[in-house]
C-alpha positions as CSV (number, residue, x, y, z in Angstrom):
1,X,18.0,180.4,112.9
2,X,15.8,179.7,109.8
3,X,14.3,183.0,109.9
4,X,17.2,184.5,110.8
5,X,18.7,182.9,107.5
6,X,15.5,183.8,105.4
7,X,15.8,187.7,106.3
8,X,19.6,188.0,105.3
9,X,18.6,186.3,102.2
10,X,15.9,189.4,101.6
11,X,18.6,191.7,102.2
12,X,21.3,190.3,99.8
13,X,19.4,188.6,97.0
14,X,18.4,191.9,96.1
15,X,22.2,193.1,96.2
16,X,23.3,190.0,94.0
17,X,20.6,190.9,91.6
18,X,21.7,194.7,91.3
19,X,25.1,194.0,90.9
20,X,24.5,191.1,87.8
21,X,22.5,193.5,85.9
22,X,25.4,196.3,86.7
23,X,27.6,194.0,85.1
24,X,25.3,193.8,82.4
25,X,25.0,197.4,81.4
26,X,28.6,197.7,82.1
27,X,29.6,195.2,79.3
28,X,26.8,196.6,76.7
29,X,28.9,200.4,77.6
30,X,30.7,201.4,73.9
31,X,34.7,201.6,75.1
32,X,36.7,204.7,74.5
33,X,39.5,202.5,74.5
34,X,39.1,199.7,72.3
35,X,41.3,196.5,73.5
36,X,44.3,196.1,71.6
37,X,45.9,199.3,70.9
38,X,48.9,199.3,73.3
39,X,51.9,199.8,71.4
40,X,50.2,199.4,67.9
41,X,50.2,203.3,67.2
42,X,54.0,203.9,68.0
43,X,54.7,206.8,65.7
44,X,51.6,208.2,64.8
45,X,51.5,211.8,65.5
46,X,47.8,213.7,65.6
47,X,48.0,217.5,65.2
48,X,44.5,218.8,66.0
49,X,43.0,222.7,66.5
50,X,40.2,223.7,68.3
51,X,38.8,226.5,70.6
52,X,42.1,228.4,69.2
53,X,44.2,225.9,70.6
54,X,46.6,223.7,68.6
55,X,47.8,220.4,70.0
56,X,49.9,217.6,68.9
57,X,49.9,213.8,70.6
58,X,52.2,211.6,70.3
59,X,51.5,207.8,70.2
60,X,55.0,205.9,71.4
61,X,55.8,203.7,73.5
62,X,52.3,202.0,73.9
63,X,50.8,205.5,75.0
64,X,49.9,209.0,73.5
65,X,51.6,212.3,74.7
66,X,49.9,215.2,74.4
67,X,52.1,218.8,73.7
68,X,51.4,221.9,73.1
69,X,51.7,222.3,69.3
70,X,51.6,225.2,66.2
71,X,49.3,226.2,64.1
72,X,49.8,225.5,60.6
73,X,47.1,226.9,58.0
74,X,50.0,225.4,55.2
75,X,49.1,222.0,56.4
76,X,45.4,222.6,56.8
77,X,45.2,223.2,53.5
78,X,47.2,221.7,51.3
79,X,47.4,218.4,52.9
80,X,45.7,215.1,50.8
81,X,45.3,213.3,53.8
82,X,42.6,215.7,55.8
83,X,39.3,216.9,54.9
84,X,38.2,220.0,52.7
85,X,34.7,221.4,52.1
86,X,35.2,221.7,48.3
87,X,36.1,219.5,45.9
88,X,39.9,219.1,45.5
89,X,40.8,218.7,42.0
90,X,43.5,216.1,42.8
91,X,41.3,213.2,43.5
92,X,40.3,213.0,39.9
93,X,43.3,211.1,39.7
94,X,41.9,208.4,41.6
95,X,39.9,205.3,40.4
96,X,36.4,206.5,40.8
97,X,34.3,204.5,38.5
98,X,35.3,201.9,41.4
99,X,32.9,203.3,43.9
100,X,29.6,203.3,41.8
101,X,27.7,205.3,40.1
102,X,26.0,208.4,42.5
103,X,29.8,208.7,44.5
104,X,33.1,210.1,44.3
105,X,36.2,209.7,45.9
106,X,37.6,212.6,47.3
107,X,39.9,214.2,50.3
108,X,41.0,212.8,52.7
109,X,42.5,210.2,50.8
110,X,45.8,208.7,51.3
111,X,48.1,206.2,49.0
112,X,50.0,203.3,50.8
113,X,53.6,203.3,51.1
114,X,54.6,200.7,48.3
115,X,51.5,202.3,46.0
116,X,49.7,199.0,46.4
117,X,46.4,200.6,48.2
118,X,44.6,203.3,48.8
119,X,41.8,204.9,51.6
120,X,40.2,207.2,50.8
121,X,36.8,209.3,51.7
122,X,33.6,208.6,49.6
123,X,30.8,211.1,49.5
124,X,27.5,211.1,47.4
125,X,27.8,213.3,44.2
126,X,25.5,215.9,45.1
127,X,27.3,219.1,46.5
128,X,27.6,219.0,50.4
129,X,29.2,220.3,53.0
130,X,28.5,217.5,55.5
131,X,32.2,215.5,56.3
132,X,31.7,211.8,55.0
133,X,31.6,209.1,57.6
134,X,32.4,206.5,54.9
135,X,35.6,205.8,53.4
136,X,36.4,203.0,50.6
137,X,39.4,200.5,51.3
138,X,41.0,200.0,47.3
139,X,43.5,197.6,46.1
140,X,45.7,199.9,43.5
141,X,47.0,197.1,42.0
142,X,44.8,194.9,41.2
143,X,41.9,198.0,41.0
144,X,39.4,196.1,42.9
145,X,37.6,198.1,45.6
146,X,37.9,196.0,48.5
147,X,35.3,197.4,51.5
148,X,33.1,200.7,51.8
149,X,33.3,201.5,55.9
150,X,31.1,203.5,57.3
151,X,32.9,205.3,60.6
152,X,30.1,206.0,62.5
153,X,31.7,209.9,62.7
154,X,33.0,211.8,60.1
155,X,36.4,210.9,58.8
156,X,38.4,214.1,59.1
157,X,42.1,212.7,58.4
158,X,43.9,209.1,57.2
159,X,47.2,207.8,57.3
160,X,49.0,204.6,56.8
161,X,51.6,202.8,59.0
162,X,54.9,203.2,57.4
163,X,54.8,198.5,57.2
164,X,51.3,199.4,55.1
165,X,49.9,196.5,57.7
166,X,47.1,199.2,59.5
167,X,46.0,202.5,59.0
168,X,44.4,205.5,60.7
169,X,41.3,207.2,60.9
170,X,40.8,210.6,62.8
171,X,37.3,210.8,63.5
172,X,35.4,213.5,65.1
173,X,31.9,212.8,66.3
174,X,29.4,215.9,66.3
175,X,28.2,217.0,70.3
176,X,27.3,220.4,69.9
177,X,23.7,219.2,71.2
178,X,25.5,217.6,74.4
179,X,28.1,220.9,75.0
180,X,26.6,223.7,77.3
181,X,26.3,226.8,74.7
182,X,27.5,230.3,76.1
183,X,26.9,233.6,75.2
184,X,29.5,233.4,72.7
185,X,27.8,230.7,71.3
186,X,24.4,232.4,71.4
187,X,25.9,235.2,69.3
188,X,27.4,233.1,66.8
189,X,23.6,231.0,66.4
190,X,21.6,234.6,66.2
191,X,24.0,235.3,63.5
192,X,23.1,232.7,61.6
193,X,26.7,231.3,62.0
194,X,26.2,228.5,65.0
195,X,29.0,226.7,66.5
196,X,29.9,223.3,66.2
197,X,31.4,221.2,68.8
198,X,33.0,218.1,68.2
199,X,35.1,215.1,70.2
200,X,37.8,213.4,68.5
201,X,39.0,210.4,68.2
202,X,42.0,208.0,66.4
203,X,41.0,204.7,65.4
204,X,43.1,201.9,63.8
205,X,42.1,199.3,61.4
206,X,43.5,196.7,59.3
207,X,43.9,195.8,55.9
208,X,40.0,193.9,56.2
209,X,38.9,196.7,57.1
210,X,38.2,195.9,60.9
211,X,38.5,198.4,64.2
212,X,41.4,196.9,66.4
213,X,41.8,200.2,68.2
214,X,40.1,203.1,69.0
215,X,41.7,206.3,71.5
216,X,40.0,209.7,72.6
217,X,42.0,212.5,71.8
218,X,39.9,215.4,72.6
219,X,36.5,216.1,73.9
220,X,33.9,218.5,73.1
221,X,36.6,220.9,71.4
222,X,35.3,224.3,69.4
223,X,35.4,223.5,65.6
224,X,38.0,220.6,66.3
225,X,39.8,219.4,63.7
226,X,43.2,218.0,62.9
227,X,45.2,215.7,60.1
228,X,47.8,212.1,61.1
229,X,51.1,211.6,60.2
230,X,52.0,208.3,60.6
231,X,56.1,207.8,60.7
């Protein structure tokens, strides 16, 4: 009996130990979906483009539709609230001797509902194409910068909640290095012109400054982008 006892013992210790350090890696696995988001987003609305698709998702009712959506190059490019490779010349208006010497506040930036505070993008003042994956968190009324956040990805869009009490962050994370490249692709690269790929995401934080909810959107998209409106 002993030995029968001593070889199940060599059969499942070795399971119990595999399964622990499953659990391990499992819990050290970066979520998609951060806890707490549920119903938090109800009204936020993502319009997005990529691969010549435009989409819209709806967050409501503690989920987020996605709809086929259309293509606005008005939005794209007038909006304050989404990202721009140049300059735009109505962030001077904004209080940038707040961020430091050797930055700038620029699009996307976005201005609370009651005018009390402000999100918006910071990028180094050197000229650069590269989206910023910082943005500053600034107390209008009081001009006090409050937090610099780095995103992690690049900040493409921001948006408030219409109670000022969160905001949003549409961030898209770079993965043309993890996307299979076609001969379209191939083209594009020998031209000189290669082909970014990019997965995007909506994130929620509040006013500290803290992630309380993160949701993928899309992922691995041509040339994603997108801009939030928050209602």
């Amino acid at each position: 009996m002993r030995a029968l006892m001593q070889g199940d013992m060599k059969v499942i210790l070795p399971l119990i130990i595999v399964a622990i350090a499953n659990l391990v890696l499992m819990s050290c696995v970066p979520k998609d979906h951060v806890d707490g988001c549920n119903s938090l987003g109800n009204g936020l609305r993502i319009n997005t483009t990529g691969g010549g698709e435009p989409w819209v998702f709806m967050w409501s009712g503690g989920g987020i539709e996605k709809q086929k959506g259309v293509y606005s190059s008005e939005d794209f490019s007038f909006r304050s609230n989404i990202h721009r490779p140049a300059r735009d010349e109505r962030s001077g208006k904004l209080p940038q001797d707040l961020v430091g010497a050797g930055n700038h506040l620029d699009v996307p930036f976005a201005v609370s509902h009651n005018g009390q505070m402000l999100i918006s993008s910071v990028y180094p003042d050197e000229f650069t194409l590269i989206i910023s994956n910082r943005f500053a968190i600034i107390d209008l009324k009081n001009r006090k910068l409050l937090r610099v956040i780095d995103a992690g990805y690049y900040v493409a869009s921001l948006a408030w909640l219409p109670t000022d009490k969160y905001f949003a962050v549409l961030s898209k994370q770079d993965v043309t290095s993890q996307k299979w490249k076609g001969p379209g692709d191939w083209i594009w690269g020998f031209l000189g012109h290669p082909r970014q790929y990019y997965t995007l995401y909506v994130d929620i934080y509040n006013l500290e400054g803290e992630m309380v909810c993160r949701e993928l959107l899309i992922d691995k998209v041509l040339q994603g982008r997108g801009y939030l409106d928050w209602e």
